[in-house]
C-alpha positions in Angstrom: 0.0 0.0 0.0 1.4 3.4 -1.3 1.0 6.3 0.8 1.1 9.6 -0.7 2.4 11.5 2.3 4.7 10.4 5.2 2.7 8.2 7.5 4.7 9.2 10.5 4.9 13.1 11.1 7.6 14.8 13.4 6.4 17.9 14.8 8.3 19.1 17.7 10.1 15.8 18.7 6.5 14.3 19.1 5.4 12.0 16.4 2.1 11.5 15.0 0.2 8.7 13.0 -1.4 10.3 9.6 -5.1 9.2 9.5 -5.1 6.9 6.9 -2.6 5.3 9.1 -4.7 5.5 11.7 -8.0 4.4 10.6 -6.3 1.4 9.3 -4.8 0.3 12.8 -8.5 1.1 14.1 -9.6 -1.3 11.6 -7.0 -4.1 12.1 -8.3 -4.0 15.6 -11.9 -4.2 15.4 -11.2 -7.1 13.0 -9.1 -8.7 15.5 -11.9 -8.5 17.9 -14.6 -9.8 15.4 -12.2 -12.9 15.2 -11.6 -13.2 19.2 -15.2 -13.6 19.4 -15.7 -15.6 16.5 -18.1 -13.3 14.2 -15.6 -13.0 11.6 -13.4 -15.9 10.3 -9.6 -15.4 10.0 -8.2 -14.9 6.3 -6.0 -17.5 7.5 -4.7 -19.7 9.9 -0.9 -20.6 10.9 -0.5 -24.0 12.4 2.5 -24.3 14.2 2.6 -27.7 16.0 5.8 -29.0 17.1 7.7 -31.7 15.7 6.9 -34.8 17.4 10.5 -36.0 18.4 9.5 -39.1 19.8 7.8 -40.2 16.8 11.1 -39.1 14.4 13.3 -41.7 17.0 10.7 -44.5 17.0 10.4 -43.8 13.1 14.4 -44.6 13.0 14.4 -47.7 14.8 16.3 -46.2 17.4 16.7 -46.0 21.2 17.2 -42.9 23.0 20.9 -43.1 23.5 21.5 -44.5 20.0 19.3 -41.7 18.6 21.1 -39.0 20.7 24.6 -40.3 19.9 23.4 -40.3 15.8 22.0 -37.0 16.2 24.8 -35.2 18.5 23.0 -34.4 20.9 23.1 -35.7 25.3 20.1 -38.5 26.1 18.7 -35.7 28.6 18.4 -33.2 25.9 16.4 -35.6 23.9 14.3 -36.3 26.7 13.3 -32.9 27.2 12.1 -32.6 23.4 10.2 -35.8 23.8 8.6 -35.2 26.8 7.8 -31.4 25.6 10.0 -30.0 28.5 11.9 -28.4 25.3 12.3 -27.8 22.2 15.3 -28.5 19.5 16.0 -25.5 17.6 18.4 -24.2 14.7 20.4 -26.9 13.3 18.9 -29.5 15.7 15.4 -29.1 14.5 16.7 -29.1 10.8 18.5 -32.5 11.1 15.3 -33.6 12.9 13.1 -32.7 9.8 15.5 -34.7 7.5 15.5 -37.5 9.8 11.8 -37.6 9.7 12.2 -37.5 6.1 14.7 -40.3 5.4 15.2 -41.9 8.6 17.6 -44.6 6.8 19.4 -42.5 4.8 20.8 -40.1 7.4 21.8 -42.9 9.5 23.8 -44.3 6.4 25.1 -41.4 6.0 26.0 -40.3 9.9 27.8 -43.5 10.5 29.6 -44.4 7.4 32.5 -42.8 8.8 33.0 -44.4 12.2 35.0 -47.2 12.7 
């Protein structure tokens, strides 16, 4: 959305919302409200479940220390994610979603290596 003037005025180290700006953040919120109380349906809806860690290490065929050691990680830290105490993160939680994926694979390929 284009705005022909600033939206944000400075006026004597005070700044002020134009009223376009304005009426739309009045609006956001009285359609935030509608939804709250269910007159008005979202335009759309974010599901953000977490990843079901347990699941991923039964999935492998592993046990909690074998999964940890493949994974990098200590058998308490994998506990937490299981038991929702915690939850992996960054890198972690990336390895976790190819793991899902491919459990096989990234075992082949985390293990070829060792001796």
């Amino acid at each position: 959305m284009a705005y022909s003037m600033a939206v944000v005025l400075t006026m004597k180290n005070k700044e002020y919302m134009s009223d376009e700006m304005f009426n739309e953040l009045v609006s956001s919120v009285k359609e935030a409200v509608a939804i709250a109380n269910g007159t008005t349906a979202p335009s759309r809806v974010f599901d953000y479940s977490p990843l079901n860690v347990k699941e991923v290490r039964e999935k492998a065929g592993k046990s909690q220390v074998d999964f940890a050691q493949m994974i990098g990680v200590s058998v308490g830290t994998l506990r937490n994610w299981e038991q929702g105490r915690r939850y992996p993160e960054g890198a972690a939680l990336t390895l976790l979603k190819v793991v899902a994926a491919d459990p096989a694979y990234v075992s082949k390929v985390l293990f070829q290596n060792r001796i």
